[in-house]
N, C-alpha and C positions, 0 to 999 in steps of 0.2 A: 504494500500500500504506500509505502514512504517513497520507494521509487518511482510510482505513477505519480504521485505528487511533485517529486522533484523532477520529472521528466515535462509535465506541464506547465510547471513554472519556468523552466529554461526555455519551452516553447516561447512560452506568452515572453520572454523575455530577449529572446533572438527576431519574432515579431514585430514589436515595439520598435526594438533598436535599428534594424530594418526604412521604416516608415521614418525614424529619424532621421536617418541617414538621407530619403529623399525630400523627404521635408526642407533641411537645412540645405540641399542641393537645389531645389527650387527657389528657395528664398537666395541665393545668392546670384542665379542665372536672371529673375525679376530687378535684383540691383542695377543688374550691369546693363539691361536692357533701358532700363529708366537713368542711365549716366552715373550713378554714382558709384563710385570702388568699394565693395565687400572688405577690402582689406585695412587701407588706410582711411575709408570714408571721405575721401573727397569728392565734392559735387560740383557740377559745369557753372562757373559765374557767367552771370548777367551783366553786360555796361549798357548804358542810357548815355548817347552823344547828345550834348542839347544843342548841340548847334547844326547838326543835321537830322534831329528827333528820330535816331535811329534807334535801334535794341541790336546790340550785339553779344551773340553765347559763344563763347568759350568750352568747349567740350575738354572731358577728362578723360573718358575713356575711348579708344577709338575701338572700330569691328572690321575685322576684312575675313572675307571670303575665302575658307580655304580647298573644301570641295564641296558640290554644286554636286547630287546623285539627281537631278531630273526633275519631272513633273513630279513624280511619286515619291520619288526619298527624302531623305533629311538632309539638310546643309550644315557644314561642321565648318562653327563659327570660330575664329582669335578673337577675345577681348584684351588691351594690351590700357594698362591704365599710366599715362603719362607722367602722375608724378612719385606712385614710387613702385614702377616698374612690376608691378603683377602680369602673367601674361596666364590666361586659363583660355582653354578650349571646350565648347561645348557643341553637341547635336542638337538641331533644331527641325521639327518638322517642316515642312514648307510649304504655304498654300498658297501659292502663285496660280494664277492664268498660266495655263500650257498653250494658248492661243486655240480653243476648240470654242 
């Protein structure tokens, strides 16, 4: 009985730890998508020229492209954050127009 016990609790505990794990991998790939670094937390400034009442941003993290799998695959993004040099890679699904 103690081992079915402890075999369920390791379950429910490898579970858990599971869902954390993508949990906290979503919340970092929603960071970087919205500009700000997961790591060092810096976020894209804003200027306001008043003399050409423009708004100008400043981005922190750039994105590029590193494979492109099609209409149907996923695109497997670089985030590379400017000021203190994080570079992570993720898979992103892709829902482009295929032109149909």
């Amino acid at each position: 009985m103690q081992t079915i016990i402890f075999l369920l609790l390791l379950f429910l505990i490898v579970i858990f730890s599971i869902l954390l794990f993508y949990k906290t991998k979503h919340k970092r790939v929603d960071r970087l998508n919205s500009g700000e670094c997961p790591s060092c937390g810096a976020k894209p400034r804003v200027f306001f020229d008043e003399n050409t009442q423009r708004t100008f941003k400043q981005d922190v993290i750039t994105t590029r492209v590193l494979k492109n799998h099609g209409c149907s695959g996923v695109n497997d993004i670089e985030y590379r954050c400017k000021v203190c040099g994080l570079k992570e890679v993720y898979s992103q699904s892709s829902f482009s127009n295929c032109g149909m």
